[in-house]
SERO-4910 file (N, C-alpha, C, O; in steps of 0.05 Angstrom, whole numbers):
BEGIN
 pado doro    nc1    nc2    nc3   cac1   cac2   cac3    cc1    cc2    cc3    oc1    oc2    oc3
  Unk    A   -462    -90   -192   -460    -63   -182   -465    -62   -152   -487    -68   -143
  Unk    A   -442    -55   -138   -447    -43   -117   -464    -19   -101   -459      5   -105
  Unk    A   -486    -26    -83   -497      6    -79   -501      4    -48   -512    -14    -35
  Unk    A   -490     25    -40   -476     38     -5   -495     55     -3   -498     72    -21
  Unk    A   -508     54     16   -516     87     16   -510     92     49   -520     77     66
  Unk    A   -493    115     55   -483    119     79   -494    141     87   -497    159     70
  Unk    A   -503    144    116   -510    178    125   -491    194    121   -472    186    108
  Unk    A   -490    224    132   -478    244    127   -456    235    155   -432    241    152
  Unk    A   -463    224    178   -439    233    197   -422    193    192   -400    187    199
  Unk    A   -437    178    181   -417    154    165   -395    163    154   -372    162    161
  Unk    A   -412    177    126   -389    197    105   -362    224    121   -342    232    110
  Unk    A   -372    231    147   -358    250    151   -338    231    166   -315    237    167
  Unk    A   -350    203    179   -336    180    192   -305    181    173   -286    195    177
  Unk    A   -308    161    150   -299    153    127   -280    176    113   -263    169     96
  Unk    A   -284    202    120   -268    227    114   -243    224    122   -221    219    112
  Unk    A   -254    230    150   -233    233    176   -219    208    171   -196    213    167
  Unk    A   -223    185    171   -212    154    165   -188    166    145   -164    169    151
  Unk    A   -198    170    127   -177    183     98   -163    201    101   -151    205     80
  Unk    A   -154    221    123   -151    240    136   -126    236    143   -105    246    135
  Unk    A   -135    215    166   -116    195    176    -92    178    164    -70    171    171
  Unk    A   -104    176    148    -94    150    121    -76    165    113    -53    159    117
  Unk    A    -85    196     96    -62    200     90    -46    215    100    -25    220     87
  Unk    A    -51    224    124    -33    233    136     -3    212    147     21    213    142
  Unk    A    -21    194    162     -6    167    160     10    151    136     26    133    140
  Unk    A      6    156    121     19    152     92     44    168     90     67    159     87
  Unk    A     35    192     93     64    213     91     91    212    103    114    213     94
  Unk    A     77    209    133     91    196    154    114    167    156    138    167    155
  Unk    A     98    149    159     97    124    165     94    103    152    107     83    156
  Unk    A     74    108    132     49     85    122     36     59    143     40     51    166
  Unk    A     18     52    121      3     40    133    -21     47    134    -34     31    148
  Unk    A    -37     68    123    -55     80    116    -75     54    115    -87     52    136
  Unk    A    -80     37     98    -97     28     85   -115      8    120   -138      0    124
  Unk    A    -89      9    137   -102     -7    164   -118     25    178   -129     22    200
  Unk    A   -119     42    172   -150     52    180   -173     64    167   -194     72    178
  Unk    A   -166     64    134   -192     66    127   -196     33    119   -212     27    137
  Unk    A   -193     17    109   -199     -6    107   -223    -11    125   -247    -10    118
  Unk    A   -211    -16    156   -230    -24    178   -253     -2    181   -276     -8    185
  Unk    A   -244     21    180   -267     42    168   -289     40    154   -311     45    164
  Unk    A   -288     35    135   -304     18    108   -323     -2    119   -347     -3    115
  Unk    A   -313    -15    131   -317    -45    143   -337    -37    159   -359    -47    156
  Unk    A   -334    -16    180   -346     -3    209   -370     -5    199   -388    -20    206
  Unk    A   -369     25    169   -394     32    167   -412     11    148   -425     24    132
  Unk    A   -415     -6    147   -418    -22    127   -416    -41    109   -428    -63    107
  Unk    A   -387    -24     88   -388    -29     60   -385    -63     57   -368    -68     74
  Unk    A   -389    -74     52   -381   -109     42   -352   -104     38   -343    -85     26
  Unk    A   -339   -121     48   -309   -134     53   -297   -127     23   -283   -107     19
  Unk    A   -303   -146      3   -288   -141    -25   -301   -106    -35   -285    -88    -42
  Unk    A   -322   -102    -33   -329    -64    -42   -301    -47    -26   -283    -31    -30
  Unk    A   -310    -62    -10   -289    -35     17   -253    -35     -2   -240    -16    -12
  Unk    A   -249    -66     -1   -215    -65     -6   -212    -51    -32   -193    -36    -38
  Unk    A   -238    -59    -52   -247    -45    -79   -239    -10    -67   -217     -2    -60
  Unk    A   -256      2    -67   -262     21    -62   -239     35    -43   -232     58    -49
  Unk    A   -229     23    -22   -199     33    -14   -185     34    -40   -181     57    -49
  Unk    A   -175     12    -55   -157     26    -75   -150     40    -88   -128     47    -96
  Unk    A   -185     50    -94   -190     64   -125   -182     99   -104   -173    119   -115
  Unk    A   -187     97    -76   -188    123    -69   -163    129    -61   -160    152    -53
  Unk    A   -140    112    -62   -119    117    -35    -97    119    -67    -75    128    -64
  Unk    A   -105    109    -92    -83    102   -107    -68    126   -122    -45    122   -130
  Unk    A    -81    151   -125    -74    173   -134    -49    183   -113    -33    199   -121
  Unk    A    -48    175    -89    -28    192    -61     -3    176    -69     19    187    -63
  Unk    A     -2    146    -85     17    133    -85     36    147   -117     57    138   -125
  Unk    A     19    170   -129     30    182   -152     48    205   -140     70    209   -149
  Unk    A     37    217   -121     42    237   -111     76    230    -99     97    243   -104
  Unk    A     73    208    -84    106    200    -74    118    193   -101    137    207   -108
  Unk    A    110    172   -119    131    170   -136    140    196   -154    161    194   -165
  Unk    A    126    219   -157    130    240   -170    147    253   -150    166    263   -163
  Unk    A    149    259   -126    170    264   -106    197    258   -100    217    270    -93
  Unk    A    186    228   -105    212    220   -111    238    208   -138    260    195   -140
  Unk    A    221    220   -150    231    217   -182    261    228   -197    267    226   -221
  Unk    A    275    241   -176    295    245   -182    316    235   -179    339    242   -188
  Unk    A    305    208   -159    323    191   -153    321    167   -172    342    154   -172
  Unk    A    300    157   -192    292    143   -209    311    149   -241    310    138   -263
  Unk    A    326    172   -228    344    179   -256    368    162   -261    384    166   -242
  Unk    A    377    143   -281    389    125   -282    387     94   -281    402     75   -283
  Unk    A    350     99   -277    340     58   -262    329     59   -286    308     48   -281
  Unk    A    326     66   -311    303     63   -341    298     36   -340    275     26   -339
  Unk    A    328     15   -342    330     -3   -344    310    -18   -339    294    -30   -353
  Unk    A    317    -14   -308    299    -29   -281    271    -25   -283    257    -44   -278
  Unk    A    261     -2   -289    235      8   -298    227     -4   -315    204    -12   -310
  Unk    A    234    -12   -337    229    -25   -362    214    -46   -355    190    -50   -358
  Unk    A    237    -65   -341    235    -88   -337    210    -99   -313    193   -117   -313
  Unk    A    220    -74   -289    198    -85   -266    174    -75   -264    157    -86   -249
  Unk    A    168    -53   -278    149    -38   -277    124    -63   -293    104    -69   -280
  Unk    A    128    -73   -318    110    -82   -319    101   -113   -317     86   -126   -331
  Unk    A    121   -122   -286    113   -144   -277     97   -131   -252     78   -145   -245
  Unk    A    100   -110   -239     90   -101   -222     54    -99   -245     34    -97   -231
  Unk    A     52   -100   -259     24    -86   -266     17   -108   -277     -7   -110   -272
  Unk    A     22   -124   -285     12   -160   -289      2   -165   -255    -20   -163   -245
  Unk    A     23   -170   -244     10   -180   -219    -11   -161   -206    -31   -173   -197
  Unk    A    -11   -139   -206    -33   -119   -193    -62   -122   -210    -84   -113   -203
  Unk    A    -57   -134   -230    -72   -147   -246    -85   -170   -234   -107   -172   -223
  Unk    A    -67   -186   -240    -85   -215   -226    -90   -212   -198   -109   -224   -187
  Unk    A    -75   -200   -188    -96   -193   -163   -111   -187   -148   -119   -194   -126
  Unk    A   -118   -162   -172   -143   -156   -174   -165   -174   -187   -189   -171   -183
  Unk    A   -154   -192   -203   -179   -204   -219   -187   -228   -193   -208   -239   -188
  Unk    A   -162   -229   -179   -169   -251   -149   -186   -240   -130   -205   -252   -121
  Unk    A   -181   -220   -125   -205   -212   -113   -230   -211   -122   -250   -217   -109
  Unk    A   -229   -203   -144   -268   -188   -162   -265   -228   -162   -288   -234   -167
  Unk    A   -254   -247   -161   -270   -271   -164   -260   -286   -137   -250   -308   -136
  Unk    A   -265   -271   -116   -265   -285    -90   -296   -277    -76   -306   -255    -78
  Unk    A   -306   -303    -62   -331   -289    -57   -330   -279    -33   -311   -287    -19
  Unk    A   -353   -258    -22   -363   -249    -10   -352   -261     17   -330   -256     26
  Unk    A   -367   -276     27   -354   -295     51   -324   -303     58   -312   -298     79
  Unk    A   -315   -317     32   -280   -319     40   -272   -299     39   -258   -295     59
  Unk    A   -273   -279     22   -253   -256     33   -262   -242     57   -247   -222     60
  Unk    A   -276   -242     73   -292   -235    101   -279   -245    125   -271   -235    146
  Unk    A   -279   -279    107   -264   -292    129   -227   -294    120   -214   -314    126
  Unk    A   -219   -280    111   -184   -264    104   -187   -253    116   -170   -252    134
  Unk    A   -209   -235    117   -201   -202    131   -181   -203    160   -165   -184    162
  Unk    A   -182   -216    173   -170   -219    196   -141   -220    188   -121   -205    189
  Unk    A   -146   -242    180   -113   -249    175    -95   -232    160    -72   -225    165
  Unk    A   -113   -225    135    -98   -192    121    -85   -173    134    -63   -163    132
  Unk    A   -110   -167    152    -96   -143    172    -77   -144    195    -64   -127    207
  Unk    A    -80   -177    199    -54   -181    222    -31   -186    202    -10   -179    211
  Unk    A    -30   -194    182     -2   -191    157      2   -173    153     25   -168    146
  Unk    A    -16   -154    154     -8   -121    142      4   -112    170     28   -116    170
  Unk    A     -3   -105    187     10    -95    214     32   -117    213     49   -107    198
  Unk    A     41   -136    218     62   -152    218     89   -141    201    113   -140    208
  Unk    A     79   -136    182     93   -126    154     98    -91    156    118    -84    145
  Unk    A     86    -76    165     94    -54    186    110    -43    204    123    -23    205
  Unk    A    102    -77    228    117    -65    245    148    -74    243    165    -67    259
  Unk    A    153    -90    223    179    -96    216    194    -78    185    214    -82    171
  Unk    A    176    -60    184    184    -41    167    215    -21    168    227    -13    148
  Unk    A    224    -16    196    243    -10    200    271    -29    207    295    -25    203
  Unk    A    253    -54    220    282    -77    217    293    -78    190    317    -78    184
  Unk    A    271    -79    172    278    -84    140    302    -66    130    325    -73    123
  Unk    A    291    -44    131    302    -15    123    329    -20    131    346    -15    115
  Unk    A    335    -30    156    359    -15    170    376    -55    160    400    -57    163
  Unk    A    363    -73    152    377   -102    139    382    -89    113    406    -82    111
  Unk    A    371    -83     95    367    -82     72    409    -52     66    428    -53     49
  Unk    A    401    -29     93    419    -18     90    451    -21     98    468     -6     90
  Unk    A    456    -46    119    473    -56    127    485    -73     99    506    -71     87
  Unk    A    464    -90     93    463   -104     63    488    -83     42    511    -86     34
  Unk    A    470    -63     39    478    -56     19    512    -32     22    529    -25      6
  Unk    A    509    -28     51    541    -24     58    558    -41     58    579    -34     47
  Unk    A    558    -66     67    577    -95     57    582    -91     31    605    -95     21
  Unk    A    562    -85     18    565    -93     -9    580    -67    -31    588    -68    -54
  Unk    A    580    -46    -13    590    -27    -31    622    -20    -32    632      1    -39
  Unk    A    631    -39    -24    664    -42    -31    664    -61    -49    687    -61    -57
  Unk    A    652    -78    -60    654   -102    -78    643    -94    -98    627    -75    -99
  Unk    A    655   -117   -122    634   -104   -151    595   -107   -140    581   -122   -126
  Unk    A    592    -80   -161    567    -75   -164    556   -106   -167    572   -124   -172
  Unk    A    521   -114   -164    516   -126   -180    489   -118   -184    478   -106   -166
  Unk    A    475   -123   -206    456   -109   -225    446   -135   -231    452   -146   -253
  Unk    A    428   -148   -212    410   -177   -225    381   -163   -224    368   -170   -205
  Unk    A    367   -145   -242    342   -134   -239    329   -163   -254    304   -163   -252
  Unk    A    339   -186   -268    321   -205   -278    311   -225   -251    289   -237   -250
  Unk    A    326   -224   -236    321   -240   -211    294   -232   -195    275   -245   -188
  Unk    A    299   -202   -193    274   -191   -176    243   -192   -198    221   -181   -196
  Unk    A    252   -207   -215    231   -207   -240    198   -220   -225    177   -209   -219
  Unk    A    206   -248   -224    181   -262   -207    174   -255   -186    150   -251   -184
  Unk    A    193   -250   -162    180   -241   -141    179   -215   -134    179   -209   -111
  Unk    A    179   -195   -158    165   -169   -159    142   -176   -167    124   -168   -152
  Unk    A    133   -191   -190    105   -200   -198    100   -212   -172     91   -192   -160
  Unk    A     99   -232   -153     84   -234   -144     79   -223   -113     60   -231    -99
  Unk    A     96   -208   -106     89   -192    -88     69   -168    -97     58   -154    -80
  Unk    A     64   -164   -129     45   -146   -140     23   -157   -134      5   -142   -127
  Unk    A     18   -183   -135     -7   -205   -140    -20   -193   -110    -40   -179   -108
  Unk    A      0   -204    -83    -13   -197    -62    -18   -166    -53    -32   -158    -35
  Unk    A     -4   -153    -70    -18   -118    -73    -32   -106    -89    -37    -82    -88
  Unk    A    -40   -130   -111    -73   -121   -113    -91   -140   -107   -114   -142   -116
  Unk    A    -82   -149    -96   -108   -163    -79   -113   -158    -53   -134   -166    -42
  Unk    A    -95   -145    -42   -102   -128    -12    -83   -102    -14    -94    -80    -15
  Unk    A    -58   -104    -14    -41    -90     -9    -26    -71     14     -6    -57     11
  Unk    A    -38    -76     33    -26    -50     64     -1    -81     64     -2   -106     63
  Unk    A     24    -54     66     52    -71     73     67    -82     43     89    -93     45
  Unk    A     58    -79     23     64    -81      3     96    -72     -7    112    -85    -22
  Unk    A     99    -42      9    119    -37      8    143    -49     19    160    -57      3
  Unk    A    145    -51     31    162    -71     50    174    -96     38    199    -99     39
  Unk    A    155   -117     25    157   -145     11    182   -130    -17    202   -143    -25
  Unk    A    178   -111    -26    191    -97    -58    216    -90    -40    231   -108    -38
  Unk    A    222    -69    -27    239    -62    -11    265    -93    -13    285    -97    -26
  Unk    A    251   -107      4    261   -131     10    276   -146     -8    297   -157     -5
  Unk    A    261   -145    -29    263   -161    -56    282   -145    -70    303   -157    -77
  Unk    A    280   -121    -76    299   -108    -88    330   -107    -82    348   -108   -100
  Unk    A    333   -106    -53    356   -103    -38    373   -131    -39    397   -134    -33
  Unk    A    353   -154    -48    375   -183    -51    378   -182    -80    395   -197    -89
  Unk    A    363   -165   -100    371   -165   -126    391   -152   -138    405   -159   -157
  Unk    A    392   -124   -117    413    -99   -130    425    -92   -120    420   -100    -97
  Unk    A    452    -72   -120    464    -61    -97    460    -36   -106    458    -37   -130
  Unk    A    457    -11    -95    443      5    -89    435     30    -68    416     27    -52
  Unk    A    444     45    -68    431     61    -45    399     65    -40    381     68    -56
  Unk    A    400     64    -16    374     54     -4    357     81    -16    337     80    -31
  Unk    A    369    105     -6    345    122    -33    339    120    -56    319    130    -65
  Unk    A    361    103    -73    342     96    -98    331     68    -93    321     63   -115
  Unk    A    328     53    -81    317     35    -82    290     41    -69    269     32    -79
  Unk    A    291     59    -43    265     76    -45    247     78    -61    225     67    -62
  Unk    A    258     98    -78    243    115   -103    243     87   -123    224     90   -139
  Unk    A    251     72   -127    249     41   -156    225     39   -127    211     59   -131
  Unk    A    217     27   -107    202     15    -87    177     37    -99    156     32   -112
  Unk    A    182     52    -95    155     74    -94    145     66   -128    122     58   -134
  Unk    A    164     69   -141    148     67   -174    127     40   -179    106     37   -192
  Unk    A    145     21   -160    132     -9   -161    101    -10   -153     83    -23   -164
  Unk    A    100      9   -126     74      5   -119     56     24   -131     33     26   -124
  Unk    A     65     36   -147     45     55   -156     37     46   -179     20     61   -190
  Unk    A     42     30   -188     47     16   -219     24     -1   -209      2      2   -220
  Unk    A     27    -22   -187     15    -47   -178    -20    -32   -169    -42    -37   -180
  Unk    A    -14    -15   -148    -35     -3   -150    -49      4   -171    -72     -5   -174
  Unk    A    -39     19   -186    -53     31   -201    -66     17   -226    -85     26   -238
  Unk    A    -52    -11   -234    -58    -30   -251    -89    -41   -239   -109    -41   -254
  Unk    A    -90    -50   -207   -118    -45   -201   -134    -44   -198   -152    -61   -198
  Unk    A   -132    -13   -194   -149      5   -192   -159     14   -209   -182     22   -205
  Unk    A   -147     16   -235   -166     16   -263   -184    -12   -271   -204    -11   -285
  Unk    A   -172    -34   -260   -189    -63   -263   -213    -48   -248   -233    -43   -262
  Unk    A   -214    -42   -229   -233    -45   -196   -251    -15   -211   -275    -10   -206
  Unk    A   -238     -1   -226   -266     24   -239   -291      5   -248   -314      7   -242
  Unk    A   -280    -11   -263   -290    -27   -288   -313    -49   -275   -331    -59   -287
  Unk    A   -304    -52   -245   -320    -88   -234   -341    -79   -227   -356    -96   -219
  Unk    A   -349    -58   -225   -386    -44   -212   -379    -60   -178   -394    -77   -168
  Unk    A   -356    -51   -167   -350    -60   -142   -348    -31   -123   -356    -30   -100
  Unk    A   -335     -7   -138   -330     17   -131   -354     23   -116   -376     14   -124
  Unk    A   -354     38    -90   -364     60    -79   -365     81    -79   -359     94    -58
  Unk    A   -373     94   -107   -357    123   -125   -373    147    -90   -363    162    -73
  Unk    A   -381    143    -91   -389    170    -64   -362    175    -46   -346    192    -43
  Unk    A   -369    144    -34   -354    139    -14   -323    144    -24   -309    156     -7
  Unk    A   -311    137    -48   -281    129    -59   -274    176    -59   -256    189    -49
  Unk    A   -297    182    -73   -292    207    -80   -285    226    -50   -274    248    -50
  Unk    A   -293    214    -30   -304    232     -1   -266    225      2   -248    242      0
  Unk    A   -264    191      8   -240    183     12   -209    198      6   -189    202     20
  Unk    A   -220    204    -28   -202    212    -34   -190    244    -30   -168    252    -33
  Unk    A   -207    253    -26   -201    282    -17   -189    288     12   -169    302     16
  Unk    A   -207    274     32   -195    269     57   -166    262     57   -150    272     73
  Unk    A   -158    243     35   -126    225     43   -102    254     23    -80    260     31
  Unk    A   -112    263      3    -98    292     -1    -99    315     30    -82    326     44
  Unk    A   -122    313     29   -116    341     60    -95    316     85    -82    325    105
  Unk    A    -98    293     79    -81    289    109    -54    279     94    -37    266    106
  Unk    A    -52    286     69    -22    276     59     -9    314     61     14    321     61
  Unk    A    -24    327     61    -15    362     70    -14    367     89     -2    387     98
  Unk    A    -30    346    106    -24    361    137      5    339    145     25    348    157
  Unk    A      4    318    140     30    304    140     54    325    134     70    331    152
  Unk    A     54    335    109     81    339    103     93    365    117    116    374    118
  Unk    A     70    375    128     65    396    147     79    394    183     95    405    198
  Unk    A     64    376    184     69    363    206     99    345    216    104    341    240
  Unk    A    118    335    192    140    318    178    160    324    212    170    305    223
  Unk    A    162    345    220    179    353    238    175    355    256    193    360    272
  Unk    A    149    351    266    141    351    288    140    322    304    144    318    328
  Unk    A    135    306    289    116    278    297    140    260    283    152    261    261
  Unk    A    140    242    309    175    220    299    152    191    287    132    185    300
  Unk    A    157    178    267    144    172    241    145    138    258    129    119    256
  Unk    A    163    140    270    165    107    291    150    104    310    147     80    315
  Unk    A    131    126    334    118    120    347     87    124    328     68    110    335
  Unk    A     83    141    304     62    136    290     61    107    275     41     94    271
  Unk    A     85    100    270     81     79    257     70     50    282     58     29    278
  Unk    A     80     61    301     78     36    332     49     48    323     42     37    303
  Unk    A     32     66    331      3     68    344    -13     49    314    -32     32    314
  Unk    A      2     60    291    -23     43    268    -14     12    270    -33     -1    261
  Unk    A      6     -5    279     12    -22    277     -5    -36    310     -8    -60    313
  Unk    A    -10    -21    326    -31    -30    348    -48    -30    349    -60    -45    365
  Unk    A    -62    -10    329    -91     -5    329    -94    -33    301   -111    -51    303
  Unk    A    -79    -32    283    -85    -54    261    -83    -78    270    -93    -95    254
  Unk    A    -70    -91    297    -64   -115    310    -91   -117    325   -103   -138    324
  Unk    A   -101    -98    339   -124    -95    361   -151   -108    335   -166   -127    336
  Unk    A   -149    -91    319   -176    -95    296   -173   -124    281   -194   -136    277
  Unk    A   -153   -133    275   -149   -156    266   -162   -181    292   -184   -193    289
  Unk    A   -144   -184    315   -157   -202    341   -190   -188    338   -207   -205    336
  Unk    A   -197   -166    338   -227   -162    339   -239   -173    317   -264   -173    320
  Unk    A   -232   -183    298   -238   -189    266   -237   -219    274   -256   -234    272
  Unk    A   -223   -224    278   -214   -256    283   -234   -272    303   -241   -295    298
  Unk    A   -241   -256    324   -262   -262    346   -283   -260    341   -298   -270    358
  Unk    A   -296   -246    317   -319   -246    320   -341   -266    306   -365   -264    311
***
């Protein structure tokens, strides 16, 4: 059992962190590179924190796939099939973490977060390969290989529950050499994946006495008010220079992680 005990302006710290997160989420993503290091700031131990990020940030990843669920009309198939390799691996990746110690995953942290910003800031090259991809391909027969994306949907789950920021991206990727597709449903199949992976878990991570229930509960309310002020905000704020500032500030924290 984990036990945190944070002051009141830590906790209001760690709010605003979640605030951020999900506002950034709505936007952009990438959320998890500022409460993560957040966590870290005030405290929490390295494996609690990534713990405790999950369990708080994983409910916002319901919220998109329920948003986007109308595009998921016609993939049952795909669902069937990937959904629960995505929750095996979010599985063992979680069980990799709750049995990594203390120290090595301390000394990941760096490198996590320069993969996660890495994996970010190439979030739009992807997008815009993946949709060139799939215009070549939409004069030629369909092809429908969802058994292909089988393994390396599991194990891009593995590395999203065992850390997960950028997660999206690796599925994206994977999907687009499996299927042809319009990129909004492959979207919305992307969104189901990580919510699945997440959420597989984050029910492990209730269970490991790793949670920071104070802290996860503060988290989680904060990353709802900044997933409303996001969608609020949707028109105002171009989602590429938010996505540049989390991908600098997650590069800056990582070299600070790395150096110390």
């Amino acid at each position: 059992m984990t036990t945190v005990m944070l002051s009141g302006p830590e906790l209001l710290f760690v709010a605003l962190a979640a605030v951020g997160a999900g506002l950034v989420n709505a936007l952009a993503g990438g959320g998890t590179l500022i409460t993560f290091p957040a966590l870290l700031a005030v405290g929490v131990p390295a494996v609690a924190a990534n713990v405790t990020n999950t369990v708080a940030l994983t409910p916002g990843y319901l919220g998109a796939t329920l948003a986007q669920a109308r595009d998921l009309a016609g993939q049952r198939t795909r669902l069937w099939l990937l959904v629960p390799a995505a929750v095996v691996g979010g599985l063992a990746g979680g069980f990799l973490l709750l049995h990594t110690s203390e120290r090595t995953f301390r000394g990941l942290v760096p490198y996590l977060i320069l993969l996660a910003s890495g994996l970010l800031a190439v979030q739009k090259p992807v997008k815009g390969w993946v949709q060139r991809r799939l215009d070549r391909a939409g004069s030629g027969p369909r092809r429908h290989h969802e058994a292909a994306a089988l393994v390396p949907i599991a194990m891009a789950a593995v590395y999203g529950g065992y850390f997960g920021a950028g997660l999206s991206v690796i599925v994206l990727a994977v999907l687009a050499l499996a299927l042809d597709d319009t990129l909004t449903r492959l979207n919305a199949l992307k969104q189901a994946l990580a919510f699945a992976t997440n959420t597989a878990a984050a029910v492990l991570f209730v269970f490991s006495g790793q949670t920071v229930w104070l802290v996860a509960g503060v988290m989680a309310v904060g990353a709802v008010v900044g997933g409303v002020l996001g969608g609020r905000l949707a028109s105002r704020v171009q989602p590429e220079t938010l996505r540049g500032a989390v991908v600098v500030i997650g590069t800056l924290v990582g070299i600070l992680y790395l150096l110390d």
